[in-house]
N, C-alpha and C positions, 0 to 999 in steps of 0.2 A: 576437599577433593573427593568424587564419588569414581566408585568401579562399575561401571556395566558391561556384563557378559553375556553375550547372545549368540545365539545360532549362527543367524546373516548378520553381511557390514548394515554398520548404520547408516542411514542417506544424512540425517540431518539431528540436529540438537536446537533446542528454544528453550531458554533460559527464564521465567519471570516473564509469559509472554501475555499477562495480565495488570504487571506494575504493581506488584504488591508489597514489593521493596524500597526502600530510599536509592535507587542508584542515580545516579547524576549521568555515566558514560551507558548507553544505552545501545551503542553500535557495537558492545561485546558480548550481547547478551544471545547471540547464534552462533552456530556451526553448522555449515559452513559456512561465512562471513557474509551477509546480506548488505547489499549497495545502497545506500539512500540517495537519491536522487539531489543535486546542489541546490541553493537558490537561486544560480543562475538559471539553470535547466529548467528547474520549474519556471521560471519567467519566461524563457525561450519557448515553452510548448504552444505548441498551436493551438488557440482556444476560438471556436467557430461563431462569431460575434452574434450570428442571426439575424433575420432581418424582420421586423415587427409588422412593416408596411405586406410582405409577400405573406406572414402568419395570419393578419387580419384577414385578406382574402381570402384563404381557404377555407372552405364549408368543414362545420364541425362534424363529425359521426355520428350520426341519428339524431341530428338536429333536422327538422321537415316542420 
């Protein structure tokens, strides 16, 4: 258990925010409580496919 006494409130705490400990539960390791995003969610995000065909076409940048 640590004391910290300061002037101003604190905005935020990061715990080990380099892994330099064994922890296993790593969602406690803030304050205040930071959201990880699901596996669902990350599979849901929009990921913009490209199109290779419209990329060939366009002229490179100081290509002449």
């Amino acid at each position: 258990t640590k004391l910290f006494v300061t002037d101003e409130p604190i905005v935020g705490l990061t715990q080990d925010p380099f892994w330099e400990t064994a922890d296993i539960d790593t969602s406690n390791n803030s304050w205040p409580r930071k959201t990880a995003p699901s596996r669902l969610e990350l599979f849901k995000t929009e990921r913009d496919p490209g199109n290779l065909m419209r990329d060939m076409k366009t002229p490179l940048k100081g290509a002449q």
